[in-house]
N, CA, C and O of each residue as an XYZ file, in Angstrom:
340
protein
N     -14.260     19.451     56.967
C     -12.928     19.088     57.374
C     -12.949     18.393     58.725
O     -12.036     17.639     59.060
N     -14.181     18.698     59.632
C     -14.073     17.932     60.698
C     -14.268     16.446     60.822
O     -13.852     15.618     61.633
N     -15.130     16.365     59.624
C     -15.020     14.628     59.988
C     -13.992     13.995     59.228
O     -14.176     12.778     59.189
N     -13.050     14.345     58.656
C     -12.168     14.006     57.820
C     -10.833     13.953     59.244
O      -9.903     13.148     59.203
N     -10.952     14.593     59.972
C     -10.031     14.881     60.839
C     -10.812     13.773     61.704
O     -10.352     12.632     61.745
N     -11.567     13.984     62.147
C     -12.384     13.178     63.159
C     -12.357     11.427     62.524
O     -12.827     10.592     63.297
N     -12.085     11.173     61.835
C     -11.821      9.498     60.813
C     -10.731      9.127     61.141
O     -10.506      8.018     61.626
N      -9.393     10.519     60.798
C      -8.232     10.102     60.919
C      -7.310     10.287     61.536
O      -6.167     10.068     61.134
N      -7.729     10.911     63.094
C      -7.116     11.505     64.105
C      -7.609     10.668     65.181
O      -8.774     10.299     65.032
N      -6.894     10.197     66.435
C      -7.418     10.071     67.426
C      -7.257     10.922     68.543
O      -6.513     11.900     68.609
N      -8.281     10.318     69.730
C      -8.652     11.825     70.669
C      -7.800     12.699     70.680
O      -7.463     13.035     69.545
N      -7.222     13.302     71.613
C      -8.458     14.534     71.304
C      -8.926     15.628     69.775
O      -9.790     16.502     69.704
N      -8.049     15.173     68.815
C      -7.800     15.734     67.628
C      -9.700     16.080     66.886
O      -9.901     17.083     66.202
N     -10.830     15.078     67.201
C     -12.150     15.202     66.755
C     -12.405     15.851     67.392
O     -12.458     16.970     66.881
N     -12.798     15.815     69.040
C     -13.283     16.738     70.193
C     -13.038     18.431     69.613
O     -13.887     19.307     69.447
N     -11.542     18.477     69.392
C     -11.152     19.853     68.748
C     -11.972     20.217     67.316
O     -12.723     21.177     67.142
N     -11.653     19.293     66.459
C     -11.991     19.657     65.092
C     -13.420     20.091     65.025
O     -13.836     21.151     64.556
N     -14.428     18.677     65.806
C     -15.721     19.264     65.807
C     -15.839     20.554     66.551
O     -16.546     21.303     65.877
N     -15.502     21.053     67.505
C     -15.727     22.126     68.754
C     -15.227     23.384     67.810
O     -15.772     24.487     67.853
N     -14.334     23.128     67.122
C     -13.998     24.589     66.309
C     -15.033     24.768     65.082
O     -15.430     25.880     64.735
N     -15.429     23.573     64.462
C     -16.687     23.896     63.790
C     -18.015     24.124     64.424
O     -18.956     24.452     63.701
N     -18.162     23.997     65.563
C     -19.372     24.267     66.008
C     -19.075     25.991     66.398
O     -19.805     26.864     65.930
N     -18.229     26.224     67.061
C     -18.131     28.140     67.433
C     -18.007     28.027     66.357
O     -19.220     28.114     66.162
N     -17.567     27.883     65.254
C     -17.603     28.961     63.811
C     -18.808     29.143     63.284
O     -19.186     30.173     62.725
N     -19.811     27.556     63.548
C     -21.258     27.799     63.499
C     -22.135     28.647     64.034
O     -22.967     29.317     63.422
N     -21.905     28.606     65.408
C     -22.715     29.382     65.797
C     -22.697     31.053     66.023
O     -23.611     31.783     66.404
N     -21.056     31.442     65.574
C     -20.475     32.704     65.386
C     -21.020     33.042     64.181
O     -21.402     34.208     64.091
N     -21.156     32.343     63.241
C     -22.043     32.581     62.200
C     -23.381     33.546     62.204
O     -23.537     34.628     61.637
N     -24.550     32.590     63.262
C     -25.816     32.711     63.344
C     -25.619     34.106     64.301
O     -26.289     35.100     64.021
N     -24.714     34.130     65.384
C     -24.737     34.864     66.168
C     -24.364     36.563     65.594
O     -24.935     37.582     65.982
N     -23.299     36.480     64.626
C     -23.185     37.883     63.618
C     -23.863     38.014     62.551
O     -23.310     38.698     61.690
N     -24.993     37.549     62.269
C     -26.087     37.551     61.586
C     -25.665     37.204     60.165
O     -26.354     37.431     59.171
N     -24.383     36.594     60.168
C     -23.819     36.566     58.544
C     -24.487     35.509     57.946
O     -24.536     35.523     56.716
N     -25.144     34.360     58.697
C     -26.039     33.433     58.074
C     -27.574     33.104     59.158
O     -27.966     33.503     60.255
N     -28.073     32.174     58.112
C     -29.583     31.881     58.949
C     -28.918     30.595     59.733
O     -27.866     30.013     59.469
N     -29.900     30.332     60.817
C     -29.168     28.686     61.445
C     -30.064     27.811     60.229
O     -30.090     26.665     60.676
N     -30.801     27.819     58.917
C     -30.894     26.743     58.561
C     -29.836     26.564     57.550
O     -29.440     25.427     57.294
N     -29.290     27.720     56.886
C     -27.866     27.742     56.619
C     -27.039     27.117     57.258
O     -26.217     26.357     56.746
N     -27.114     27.287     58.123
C     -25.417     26.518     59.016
C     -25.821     25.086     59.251
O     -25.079     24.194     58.842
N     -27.041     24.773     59.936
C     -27.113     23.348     59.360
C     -27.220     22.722     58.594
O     -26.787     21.571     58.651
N     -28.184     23.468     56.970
C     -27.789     22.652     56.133
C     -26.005     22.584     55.520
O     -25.906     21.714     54.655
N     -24.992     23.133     55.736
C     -24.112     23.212     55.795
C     -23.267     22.474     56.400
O     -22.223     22.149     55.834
N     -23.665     21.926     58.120
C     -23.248     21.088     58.784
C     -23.528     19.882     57.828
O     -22.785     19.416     56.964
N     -24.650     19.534     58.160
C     -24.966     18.232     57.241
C     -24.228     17.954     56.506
O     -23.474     16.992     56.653
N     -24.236     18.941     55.210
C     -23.601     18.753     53.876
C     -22.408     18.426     54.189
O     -22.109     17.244     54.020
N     -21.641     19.121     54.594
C     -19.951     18.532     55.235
C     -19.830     17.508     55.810
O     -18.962     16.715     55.447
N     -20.538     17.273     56.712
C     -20.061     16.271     57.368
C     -20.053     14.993     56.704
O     -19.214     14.132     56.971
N     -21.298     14.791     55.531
C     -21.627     13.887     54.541
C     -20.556     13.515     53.589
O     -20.112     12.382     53.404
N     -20.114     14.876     52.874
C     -19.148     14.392     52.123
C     -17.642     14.140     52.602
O     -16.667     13.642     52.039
N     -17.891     14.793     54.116
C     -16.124     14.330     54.749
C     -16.590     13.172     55.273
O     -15.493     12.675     55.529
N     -17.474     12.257     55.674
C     -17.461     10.802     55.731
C     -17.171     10.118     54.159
O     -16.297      9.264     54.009
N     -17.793     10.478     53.328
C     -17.779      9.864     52.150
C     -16.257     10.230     51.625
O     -15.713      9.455     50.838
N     -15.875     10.903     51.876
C     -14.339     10.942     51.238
C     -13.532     10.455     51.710
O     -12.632      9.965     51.027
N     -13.524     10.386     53.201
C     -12.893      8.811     54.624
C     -13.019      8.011     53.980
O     -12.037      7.607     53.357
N     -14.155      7.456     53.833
C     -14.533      6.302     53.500
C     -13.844      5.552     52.402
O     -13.143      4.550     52.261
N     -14.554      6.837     51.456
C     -13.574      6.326     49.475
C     -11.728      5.910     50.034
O     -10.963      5.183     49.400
N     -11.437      6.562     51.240
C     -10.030      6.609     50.818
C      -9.597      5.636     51.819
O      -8.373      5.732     51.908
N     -10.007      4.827     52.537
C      -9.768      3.834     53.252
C      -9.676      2.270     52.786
O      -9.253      1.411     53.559
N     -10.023      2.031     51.718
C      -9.891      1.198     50.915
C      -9.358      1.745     49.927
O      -9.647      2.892     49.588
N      -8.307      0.846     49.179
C      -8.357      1.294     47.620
C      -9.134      0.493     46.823
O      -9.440      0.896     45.701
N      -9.562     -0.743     47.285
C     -10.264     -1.151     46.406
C     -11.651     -0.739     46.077
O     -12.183     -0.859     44.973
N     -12.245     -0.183     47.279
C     -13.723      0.532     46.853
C     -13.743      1.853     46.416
O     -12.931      2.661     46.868
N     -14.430      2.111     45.735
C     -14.691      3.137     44.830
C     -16.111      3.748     44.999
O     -17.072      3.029     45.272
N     -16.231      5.249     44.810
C     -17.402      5.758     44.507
C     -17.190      6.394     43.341
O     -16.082      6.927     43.395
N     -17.872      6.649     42.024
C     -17.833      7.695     41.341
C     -19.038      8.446     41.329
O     -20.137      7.902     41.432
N     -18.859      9.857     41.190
C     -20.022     10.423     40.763
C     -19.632     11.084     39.321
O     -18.469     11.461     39.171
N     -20.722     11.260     38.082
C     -20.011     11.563     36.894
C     -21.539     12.678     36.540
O     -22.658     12.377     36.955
N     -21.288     13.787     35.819
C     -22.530     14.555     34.993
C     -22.795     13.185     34.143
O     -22.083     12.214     33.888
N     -24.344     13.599     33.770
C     -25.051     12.907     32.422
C     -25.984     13.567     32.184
O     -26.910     13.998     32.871
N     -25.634     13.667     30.844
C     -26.942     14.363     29.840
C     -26.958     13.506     28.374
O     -26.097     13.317     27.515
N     -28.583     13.021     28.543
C     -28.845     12.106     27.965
C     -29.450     12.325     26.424
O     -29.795     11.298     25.839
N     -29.578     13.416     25.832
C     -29.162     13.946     24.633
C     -28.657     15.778     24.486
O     -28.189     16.664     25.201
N     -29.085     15.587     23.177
C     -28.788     17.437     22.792
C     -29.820     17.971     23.026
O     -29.849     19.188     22.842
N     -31.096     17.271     23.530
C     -32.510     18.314     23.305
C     -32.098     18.878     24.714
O     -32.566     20.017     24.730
N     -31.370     18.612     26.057
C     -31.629     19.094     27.429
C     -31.654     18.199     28.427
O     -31.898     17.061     28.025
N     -31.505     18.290     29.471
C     -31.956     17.669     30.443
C     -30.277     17.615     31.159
O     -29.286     18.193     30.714
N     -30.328     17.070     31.913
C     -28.955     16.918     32.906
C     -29.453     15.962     33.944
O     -30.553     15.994     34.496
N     -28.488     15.114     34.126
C     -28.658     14.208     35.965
C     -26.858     14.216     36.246
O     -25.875     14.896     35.951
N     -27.211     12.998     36.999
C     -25.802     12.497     37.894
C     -26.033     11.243     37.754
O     -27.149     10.851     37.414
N     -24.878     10.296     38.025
C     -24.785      9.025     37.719
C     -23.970      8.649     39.270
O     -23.136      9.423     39.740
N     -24.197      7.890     39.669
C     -23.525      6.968     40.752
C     -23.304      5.461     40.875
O     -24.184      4.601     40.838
N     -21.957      5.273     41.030
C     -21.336      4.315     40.787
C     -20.634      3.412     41.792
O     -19.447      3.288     41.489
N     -20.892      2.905     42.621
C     -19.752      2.036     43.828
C     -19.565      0.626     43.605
O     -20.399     -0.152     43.142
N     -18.109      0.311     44.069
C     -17.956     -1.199     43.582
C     -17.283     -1.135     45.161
O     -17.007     -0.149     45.844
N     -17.158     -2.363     45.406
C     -16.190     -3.312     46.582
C     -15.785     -3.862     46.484
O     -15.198     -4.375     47.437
């Protein structure tokens, strides 16, 4: 949520958004409720898809899709990715 805020807020609205995700991070590691490679891979992950969802929604004309694919009945599974401009 912070970089989603941080895209579409100006100052000080990111300064905040990130700063409250970082104490929740490190309140995390600090009450032992997660590991810190938890919370960063976590950071990462968020922050990735709250750019990528800025992004998708700042244009209407560009697009991302992501869709399941499974390429018969014997098994298997992927993902498909799709962007136009």
């Amino acid at each position: 949520m912070a970089s989603v805020f941080a895209d579409r807020y100006e100052q000080p609205i990111p300064l905040i958004a990130y700063g409250t995700a970082a104490f929740i991070s490190v309140s995390r590691v600090y009450l032992n409720e997660h590991f810190a490679s938890d919370v960063v891979a976590g950071a990462v992950l968020g922050f990735v898809i709250g750019k990528v969802l800025s992004w998708r929604h700042k244009d209407e004309n560009r697009r991302l899709t992501v869709l399941p694919y499974v390429p018969d009945a014997r098994g298997g599974l992927g993902m498909t990715f799709s962007c136009s401009f």
